[in-house]
N, C-alpha and C positions, 0 to 999 in steps of 0.2 A: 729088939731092933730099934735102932734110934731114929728119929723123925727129923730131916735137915728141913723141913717148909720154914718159908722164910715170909711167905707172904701171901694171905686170906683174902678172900673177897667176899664180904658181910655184907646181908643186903640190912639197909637203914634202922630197921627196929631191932634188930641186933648188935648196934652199936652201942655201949657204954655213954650217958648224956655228955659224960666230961670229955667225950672224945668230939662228940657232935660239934659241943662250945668250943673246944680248940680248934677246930674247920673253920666255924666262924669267926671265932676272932683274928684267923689268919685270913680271912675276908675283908674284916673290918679293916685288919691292919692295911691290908693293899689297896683297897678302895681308899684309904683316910691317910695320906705320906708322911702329914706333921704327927699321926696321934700314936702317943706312947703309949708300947707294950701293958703300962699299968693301966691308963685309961681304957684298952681296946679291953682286955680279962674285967674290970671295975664294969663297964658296961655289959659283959655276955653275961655274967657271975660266976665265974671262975679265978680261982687263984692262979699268980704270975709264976709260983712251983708247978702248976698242974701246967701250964700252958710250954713252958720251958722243957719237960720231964714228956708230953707226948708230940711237941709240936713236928717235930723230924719223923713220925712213924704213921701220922696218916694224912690220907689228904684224900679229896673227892674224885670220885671215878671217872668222872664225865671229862675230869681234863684230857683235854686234846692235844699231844706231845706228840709232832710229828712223828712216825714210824714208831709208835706202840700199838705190839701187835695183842691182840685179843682173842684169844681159842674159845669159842662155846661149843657145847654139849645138847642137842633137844633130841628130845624123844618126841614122837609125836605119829600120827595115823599115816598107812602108807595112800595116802588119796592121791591122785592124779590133780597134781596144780599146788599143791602146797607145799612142797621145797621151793619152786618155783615165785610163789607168793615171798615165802622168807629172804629169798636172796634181793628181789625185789626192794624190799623192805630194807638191806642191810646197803642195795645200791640207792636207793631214796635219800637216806641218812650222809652217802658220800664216801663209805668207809671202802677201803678198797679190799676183793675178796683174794686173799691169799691159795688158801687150800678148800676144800670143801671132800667130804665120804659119806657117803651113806651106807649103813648095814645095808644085809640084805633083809629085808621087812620077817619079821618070824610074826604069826598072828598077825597080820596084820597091821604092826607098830614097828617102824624103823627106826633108827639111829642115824642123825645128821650131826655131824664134826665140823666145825667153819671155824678159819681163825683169818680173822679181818686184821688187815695194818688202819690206823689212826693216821688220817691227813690231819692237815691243820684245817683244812674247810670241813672236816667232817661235824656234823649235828652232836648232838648230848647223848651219848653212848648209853646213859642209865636209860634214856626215853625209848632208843632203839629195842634196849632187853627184854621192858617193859611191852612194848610194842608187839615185839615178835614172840613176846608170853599168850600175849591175850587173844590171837589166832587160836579160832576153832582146830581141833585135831591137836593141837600141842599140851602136851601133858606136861613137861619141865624144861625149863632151861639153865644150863647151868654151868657158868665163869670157869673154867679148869685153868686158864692161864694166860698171863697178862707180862709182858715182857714190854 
């Protein structure tokens, strides 16, 4: 069977460093207007091959592109208040909620589905995953799709 994915969602210490330097030097590049491609790579340490060959295939998550929408996955305890807590947290951040499901709890551990649209006033999307990881009751959270 062949695998059409086209596109991962790695949380940071799974990233490749030369992929990290080319995020940044595409940082540097937009913060700094005058400085050339070879200065911005000279300064991260990275080659202007390395930085040409991945600069089109990644870029940081948190960016906020109007109407990117965001599907997550948590698993987490069925407690009274804490789906409630989570949505919270995702209305906090500004992100607007699309769809939302919950299993029906088996043992006591349910399944909550949420796929949020990205405003442009929305917060830093990585702080929010972070965020709604570190909630008691939640065992994973996890990115299934980013459009």
């Amino acid at each position: 069977m062949m695998d059409n994915t086209k596109y991962f969602v790695l949380k940071k210490k799974a990233v490749p460093e030369v992929l990290l330097k080319v995020v940044e030097t595409k940082r540097l590049l937009a913060t700094n207007r005058g400085m050339t491609i070879q200065e911005a790579t000279d300064q991260i340490g990275i080659s202007r091959s390395s930085f040409y060959k991945y600069k089109d295939d990644i870029f940081p998550f948190h960016e906020n592109e109007k109407g990117q929408n965001v599907t997550m996955v948590i698993q987490m305890d069925d407690t009274p208040g804490l789906m409630a807590k989570l949505l919270g947290k995702v209305a906090d951040y500004g992100a607007n909620i699309l769809t939302i499901h919950q299993s029906i709890p088996i043992n006591g551990i349910a399944t909550l589905t949420i796929s949020v649209e990205v405003l442009s006033t929305t917060g830093n999307m990585s702080e929010l995953v972070e965020e709604l990881e570190e909630n008691t009751g939640v065992y994973y959270l996890k990115i299934v799709g980013r459009e």
